[in-house]
C-alpha positions in Angstrom: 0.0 0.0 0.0 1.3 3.7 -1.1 1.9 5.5 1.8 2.9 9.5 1.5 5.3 11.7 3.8 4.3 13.6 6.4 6.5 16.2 7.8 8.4 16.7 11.0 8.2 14.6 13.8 11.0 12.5 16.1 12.8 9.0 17.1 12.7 8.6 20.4 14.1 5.4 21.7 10.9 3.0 21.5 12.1 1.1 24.7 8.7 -1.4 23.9 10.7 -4.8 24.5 10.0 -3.9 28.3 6.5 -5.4 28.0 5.9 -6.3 24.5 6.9 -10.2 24.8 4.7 -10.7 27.8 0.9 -12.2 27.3 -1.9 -10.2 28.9 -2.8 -10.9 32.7 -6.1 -10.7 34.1 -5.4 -8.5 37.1 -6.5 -9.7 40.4 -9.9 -7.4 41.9 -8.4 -5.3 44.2 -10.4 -5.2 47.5 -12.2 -1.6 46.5 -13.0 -0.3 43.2 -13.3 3.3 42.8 -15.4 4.2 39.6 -15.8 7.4 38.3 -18.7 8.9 36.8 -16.9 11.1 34.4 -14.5 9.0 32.3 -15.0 10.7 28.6 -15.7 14.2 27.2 -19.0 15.6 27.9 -21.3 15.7 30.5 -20.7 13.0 33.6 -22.9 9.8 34.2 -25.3 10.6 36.9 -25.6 7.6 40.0 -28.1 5.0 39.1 -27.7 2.8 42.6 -27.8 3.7 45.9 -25.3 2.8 48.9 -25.5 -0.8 50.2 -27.2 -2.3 46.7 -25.4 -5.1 45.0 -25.1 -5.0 41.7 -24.1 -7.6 39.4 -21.1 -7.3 36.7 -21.9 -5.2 34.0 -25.0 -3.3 35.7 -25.9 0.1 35.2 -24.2 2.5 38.0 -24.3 5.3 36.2 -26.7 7.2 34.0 -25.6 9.3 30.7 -26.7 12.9 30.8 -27.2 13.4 27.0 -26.1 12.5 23.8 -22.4 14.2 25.0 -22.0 11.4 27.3 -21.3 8.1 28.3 -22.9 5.3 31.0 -20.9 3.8 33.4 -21.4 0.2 34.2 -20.3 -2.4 37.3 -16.7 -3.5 37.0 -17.6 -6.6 38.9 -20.2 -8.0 41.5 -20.6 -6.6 44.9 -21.7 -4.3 46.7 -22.0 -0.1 46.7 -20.0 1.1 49.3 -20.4 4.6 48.5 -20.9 7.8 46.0 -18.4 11.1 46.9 -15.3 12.7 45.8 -12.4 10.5 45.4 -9.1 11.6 43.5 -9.6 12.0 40.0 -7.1 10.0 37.2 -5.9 13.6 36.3 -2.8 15.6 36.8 -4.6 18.2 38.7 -5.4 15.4 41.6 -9.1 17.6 42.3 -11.5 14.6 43.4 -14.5 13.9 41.0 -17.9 11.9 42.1 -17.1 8.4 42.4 -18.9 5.5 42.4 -16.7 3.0 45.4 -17.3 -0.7 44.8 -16.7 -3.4 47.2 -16.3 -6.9 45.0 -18.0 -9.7 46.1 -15.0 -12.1 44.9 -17.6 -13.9 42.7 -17.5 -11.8 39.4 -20.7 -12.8 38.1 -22.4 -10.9 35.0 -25.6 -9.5 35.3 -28.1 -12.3 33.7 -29.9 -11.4 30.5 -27.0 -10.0 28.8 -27.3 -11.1 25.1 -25.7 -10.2 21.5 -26.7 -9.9 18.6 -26.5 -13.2 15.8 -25.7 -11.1 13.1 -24.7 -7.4 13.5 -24.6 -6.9 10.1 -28.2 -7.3 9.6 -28.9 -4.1 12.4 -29.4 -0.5 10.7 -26.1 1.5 11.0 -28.7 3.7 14.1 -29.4 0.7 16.2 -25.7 -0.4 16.1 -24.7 3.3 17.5 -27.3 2.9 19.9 -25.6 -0.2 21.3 -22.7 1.0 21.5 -23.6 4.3 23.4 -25.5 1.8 25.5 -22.4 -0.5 26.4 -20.5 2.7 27.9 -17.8 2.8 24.8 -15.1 5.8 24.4 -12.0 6.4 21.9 -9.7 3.6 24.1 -6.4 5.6 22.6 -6.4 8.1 25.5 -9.4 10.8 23.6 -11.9 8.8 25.6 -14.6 10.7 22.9 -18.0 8.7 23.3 -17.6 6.4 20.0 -21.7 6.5 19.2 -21.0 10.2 18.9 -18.3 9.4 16.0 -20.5 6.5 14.5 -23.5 9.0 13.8 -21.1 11.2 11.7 -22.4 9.1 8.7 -25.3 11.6 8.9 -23.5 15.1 8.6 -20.3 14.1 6.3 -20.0 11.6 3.5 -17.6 8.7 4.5 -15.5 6.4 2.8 -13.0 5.1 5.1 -12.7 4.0 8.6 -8.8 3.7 10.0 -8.1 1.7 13.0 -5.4 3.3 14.4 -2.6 0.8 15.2 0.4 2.8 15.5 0.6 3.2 18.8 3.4 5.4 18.0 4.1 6.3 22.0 7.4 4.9 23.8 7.1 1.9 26.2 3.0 1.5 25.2 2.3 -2.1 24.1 -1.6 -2.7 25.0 -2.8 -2.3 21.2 -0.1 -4.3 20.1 -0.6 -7.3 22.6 -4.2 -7.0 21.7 -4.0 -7.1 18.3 -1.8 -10.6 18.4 -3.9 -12.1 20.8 -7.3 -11.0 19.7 -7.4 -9.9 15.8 -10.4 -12.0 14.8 -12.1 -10.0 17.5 -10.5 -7.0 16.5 -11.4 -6.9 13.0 -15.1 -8.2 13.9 -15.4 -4.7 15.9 -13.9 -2.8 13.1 -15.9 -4.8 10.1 -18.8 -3.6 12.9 -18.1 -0.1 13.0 -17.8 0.1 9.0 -21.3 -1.1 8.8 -22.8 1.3 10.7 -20.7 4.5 8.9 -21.6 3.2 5.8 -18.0 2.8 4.7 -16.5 0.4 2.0 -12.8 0.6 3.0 -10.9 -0.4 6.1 -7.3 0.7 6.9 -5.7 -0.8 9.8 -2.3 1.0 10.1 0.7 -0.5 12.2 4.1 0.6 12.9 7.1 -1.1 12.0 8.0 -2.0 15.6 4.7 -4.9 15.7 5.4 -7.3 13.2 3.6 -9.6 15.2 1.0 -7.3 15.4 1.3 -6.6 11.7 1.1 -10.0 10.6 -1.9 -11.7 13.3 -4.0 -8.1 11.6 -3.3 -9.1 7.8 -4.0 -13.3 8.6 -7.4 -11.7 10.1 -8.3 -9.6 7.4 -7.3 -12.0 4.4 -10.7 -12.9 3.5 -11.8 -9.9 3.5 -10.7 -7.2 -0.1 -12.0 -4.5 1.3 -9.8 -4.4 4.2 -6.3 -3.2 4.1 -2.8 -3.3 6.6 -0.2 -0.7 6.4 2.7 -1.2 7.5 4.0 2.2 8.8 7.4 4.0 9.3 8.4 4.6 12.9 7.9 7.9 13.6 6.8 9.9 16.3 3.5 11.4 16.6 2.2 8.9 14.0 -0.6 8.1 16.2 -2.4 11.4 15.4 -5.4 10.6 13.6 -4.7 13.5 11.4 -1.3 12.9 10.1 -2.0 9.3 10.1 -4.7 10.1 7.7 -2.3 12.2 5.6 0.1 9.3 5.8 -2.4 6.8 4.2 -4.1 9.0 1.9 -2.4 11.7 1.0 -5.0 14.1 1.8 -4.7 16.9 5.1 -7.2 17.9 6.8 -8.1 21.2 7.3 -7.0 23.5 9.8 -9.2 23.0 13.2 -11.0 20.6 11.3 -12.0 16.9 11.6 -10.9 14.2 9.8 -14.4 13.1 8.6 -14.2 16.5 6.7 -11.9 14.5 4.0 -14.6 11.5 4.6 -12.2 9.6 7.0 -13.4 8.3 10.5 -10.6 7.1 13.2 -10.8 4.4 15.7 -8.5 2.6 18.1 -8.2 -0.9 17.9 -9.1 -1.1 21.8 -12.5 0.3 20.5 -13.2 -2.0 18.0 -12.5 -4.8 20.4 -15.2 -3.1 23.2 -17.5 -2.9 20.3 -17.1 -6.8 19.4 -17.7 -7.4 22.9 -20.8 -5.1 23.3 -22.7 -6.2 20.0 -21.6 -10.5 19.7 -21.8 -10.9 23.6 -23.9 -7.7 24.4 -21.5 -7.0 27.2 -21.0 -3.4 28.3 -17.5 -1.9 28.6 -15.8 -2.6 32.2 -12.1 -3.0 31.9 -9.9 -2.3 29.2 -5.6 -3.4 29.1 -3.4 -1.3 30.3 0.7 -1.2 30.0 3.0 -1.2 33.4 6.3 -0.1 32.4 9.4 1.7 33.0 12.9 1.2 33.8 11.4 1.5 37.7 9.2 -0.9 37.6 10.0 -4.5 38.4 8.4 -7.2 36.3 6.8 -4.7 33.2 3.2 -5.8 32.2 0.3 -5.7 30.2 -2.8 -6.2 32.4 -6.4 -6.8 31.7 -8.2 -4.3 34.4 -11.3 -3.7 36.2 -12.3 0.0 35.2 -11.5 1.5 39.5 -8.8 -0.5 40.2 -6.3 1.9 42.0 -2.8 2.3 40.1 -0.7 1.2 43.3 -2.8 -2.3 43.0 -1.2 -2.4 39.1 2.5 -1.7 40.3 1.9 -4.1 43.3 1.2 -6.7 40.8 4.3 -6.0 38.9 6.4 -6.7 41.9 6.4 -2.8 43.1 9.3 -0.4 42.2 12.6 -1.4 41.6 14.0 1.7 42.5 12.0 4.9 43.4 10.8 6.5 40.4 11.6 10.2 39.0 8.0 10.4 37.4 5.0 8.5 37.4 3.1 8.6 34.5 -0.1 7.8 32.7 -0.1 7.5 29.1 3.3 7.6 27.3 6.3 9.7 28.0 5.9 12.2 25.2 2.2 13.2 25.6 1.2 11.6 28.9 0.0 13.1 32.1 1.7 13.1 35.5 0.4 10.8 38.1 -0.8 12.4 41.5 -1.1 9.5 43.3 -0.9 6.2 42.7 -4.7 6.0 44.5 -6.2 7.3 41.6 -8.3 4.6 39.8 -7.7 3.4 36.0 -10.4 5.0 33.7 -11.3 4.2 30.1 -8.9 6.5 29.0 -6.1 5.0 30.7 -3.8 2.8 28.5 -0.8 3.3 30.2 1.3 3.3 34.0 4.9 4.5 33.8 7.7 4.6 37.0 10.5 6.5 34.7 13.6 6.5 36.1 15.8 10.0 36.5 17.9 8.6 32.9 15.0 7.8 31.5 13.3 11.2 31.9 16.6 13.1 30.8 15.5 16.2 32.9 18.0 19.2 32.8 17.6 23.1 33.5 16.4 25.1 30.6 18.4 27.5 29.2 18.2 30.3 26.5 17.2 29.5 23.3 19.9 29.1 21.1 18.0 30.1 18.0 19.1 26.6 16.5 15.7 25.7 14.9 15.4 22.3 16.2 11.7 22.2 16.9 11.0 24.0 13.9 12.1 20.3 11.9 10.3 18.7 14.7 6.3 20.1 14.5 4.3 17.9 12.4 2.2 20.4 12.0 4.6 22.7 10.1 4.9 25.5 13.0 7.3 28.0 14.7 7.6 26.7 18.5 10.2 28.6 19.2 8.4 32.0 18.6 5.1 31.0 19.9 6.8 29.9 23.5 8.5 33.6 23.0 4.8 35.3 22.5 3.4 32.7 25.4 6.3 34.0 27.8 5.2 37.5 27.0 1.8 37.3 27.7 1.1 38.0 24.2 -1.6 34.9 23.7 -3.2 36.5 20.9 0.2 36.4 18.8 0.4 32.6 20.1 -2.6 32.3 18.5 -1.5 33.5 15.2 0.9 31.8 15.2 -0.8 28.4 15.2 -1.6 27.6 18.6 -4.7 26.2 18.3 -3.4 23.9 15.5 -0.6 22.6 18.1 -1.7 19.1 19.2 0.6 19.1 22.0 3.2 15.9 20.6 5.9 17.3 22.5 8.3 16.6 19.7 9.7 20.2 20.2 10.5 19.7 23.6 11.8 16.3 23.1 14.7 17.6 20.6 15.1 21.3 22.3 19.0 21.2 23.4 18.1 23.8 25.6 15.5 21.8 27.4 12.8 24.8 27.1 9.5 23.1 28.0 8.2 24.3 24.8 4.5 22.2 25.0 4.1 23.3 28.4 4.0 26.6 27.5 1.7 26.1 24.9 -0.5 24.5 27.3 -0.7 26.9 29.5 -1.3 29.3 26.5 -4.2 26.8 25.2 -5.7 27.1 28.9 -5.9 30.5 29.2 -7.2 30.8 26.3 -10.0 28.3 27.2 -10.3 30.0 30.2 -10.7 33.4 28.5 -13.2 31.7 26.0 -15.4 30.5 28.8 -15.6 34.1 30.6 -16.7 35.8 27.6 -19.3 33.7 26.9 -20.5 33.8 30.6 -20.3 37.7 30.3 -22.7 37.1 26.5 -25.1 34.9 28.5 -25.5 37.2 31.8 -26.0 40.0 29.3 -28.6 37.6 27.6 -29.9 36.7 30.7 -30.2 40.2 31.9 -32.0 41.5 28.9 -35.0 38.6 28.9 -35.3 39.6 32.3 -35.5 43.4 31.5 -38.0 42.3 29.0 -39.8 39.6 31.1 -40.3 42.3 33.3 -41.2 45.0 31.3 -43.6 42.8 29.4 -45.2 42.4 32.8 -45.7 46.2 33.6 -46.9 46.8 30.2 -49.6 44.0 30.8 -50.2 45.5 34.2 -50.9 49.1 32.9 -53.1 47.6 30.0 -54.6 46.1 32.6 -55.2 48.7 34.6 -56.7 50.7 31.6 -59.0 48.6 30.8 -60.4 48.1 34.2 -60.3 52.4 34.2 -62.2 52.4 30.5 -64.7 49.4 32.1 -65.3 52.0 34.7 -65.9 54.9 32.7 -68.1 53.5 30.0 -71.0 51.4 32.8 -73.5 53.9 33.5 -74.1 54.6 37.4 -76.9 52.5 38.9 -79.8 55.5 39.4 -80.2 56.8 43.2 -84.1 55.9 44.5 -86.2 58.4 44.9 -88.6 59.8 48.0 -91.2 58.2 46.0 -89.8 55.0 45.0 -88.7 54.8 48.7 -92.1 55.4 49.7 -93.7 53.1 47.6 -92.0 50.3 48.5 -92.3 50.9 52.3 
């Protein structure tokens, strides 16, 4: 298959051989399970149980608020301990309303849950349906409610669904164990998901580095034409959707735009395998696989885990730290999030631990830029890092913006080759949030103004009913002609 360069981008040592050649392990239940009710984009799942109530696997816990949103279902049997705040699996470490589990030991699925004989036959809605039902998100890290990307059959006129394999991220190895151990199931989700875009072509694109992976994907998909592997260079951010889509088709998509723009919908191959599992076995999604790694970590991993299970419970697993680790991780090195705690619980979202080691995280003082263009050849999206970060540092945001800031999708290939060791995608960041931030407070200004003005109107409507009111009543008045006054005789007469 033709594939077509992309620019920019980086080499960093892929370090996968940590946990690549080990089989997926069911993780033990931990003894609680804390299970959040905001796992995706979009508006949080709202309780559906109660403290004390035992629930079987799979159950409903919590409700989605709107399209925008995404249920949240029983990891296991047991029973409700609790709903509060508990720690969220977020860098900022602010506690979110969580659902706390105790498992009964017995791990028994909720009865009734059934799948469907032959997907295939279901219009592309009621597939969507199922899926927003079984609680699936974008498994890659986006954690974007996949019913939500399934409907965009009805706005944009599709041709291709990608399953992005890459998994372009150092020490990451989930997608690639799953897609050796499990491509018939795989490939059944994403032969799924075409049917319900109304797609006729199927891409499944793999780096270099998973020959295993790249050869279990093209056995699966041999009796199928319509499907295709690529096998992909190793490069750094090949993962993003949109210059993975440039990279097999040549096209780019436009600026702040979506991919399904150029009639191209992207998937992770962790999502294809929840939506086998929710539409052949009609089971909801309640654990997903994550990588343990790093050079701290003892015996590196890739485990099969309950959606809650706390992060220490993972490391414990893996035989604890080797040595104390310089950062803890989720997601990969280059565009992961730091840990706050290792009490926070894994989410759908989260594909990866990492306990990096001082060497590994080759952390040095920043000094001055010296002007030597470095993450300029990096950006894969073709900007200037170096003077955005110098706008950013200025307080000049709006000249960030110019610049291409919102177009920056935070790789962190500029900081990676920056002999300086500016954190160049933190500044951005920062410059993104503000920004955000900015965003949010002018629109709160428009809507009190709004809100302010239908009252004023509200309000005046009401006096100007009252004084029609009140004229009317006055005209009423005026126009009844006064009942006469009796007279001596009248009085008289009736005595």
């Amino acid at each position: 298959m033709k594939l077509f360069k992309i620019r920019g981008g980086v080499h960093p040592e892929d370090r996968k051989h940590l946990a690549a050649n080990q089989a997926i392990e069911d993780l033990p239940l931990a003894p609680l399970l804390h299970v959040p009710l905001q796992q995706h984009i979009g508006n949080p799942a709202t309780p559906a149980v109660r403290r004390g109530q035992r629930v079987a696997k799979g159950e409903l816990i919590g409700a989605a608020q709107g399209p925008m949103s995404a249920p949240v279902h029983a990891p296991t049997s047991g029973r409700i301990m609790g709903i509060g705040s508990f720690p969220a699996h977020h860098a900022s470490g602010l506690s979110v309303r969580t659902i706390t589990l105790q498992p009964d030991r017995e791990d028994l699925w909720l009865a009734g849950l059934e799948g469907v004989a032959d997907p295939f036959a279901l219009p592309p809605e009621a597939i969507a349906e199922k899926v927003a039902a079984a609680g699936i998100v974008g498994m890659g890290g986006a954690t974007f409610p996949s019913a939500v990307k399934l409907n965009l059959r009805t706005k944009y006129s599709l041709h291709t669904l990608v399953i992005n394999g890459a998994e372009c991220e150092p020490y990451l190895t989930c997608d690639d164990r799953l897609m050796r151990e499990h491509a018939d199931e795989v490939l059944d989700g994403a032969r799924i998901m075409a049917h319900a875009l109304g797609v006729s072509r199927i891409i499944i694109g793999i780096e270099n580095n998973k020959p295993q992976a790249q050869d279990a994907m093209t056995g699966a998909a041999a009796p199928y034409p319509e499907i295709k592997v690529a096998r992909l260079p190793m490069r750094f951010p090949m993962g993003s959707e949109k210059h993975l889509v440039q990279t097999l088709t040549g096209q780019e998509t436009p600026a702040r735009g979506l991919t399904a723009d150029i009639g191209v919908v992207v998937h992770n191959p962790a999502t294809a395998f929840a939506v086998h599992q929710a539409l052949r076995l009609g089971r909801p999604l309640v654990a997903r696989l994550v990588t343990v790694s790093g050079a701290a970590i003892n015996r590196p991993r890739n485990l099969r885990v309950p959606l809650g299970t706390p992060v220490q419970h993972l490391i414990d697993h893996c035989g604890g730290f080797r040595e104390e680790p310089a950062r803890l991780v989720s997601g990969g090195p280059m565009m992961g999030q730091p840990l706050p705690s290792t009490r926070v619980p894994i989410v759908k979202g989260s594909n990866g631990v990492l306990a990096l080691t001082a060497t590994e995280i080759n952390a040095g003082p920043s000094s001055p830029c010296i002007r030597c263009a470095s993450c300029v050849d990096a950006c894969p999206c073709g900007l200037l890092p170096l003077n955005m970060a110098a706008h950013a540092r200025a307080g000049d945001l709006e000249g960030t913006v110019r610049l291409g800031l919102m177009d920056c999708i935070g790789c962190g290939s500029c900081s990676f080759v920056c002999p300086s060791h500016i954190p160049l995608v933190q500044f951005f960041n920062y410059a993104k949030g503000e920004m955000a931030a900015r965003g949010r407070a002018k629109q709160k200004q428009t809507e009190t103004r709004r809100l302010v003005e239908q009252r004023a109107e509200r309000m005046e409507a009401i006096q100007r009913a009252k004084r029609e009111a009140m004229a009317a009543r006055k005209r009423d008045t005026t126009a009844k002609p006064a009942a006469p006054k009796p007279t001596p005789a009248d009085s008289h007469a009736t005595a």
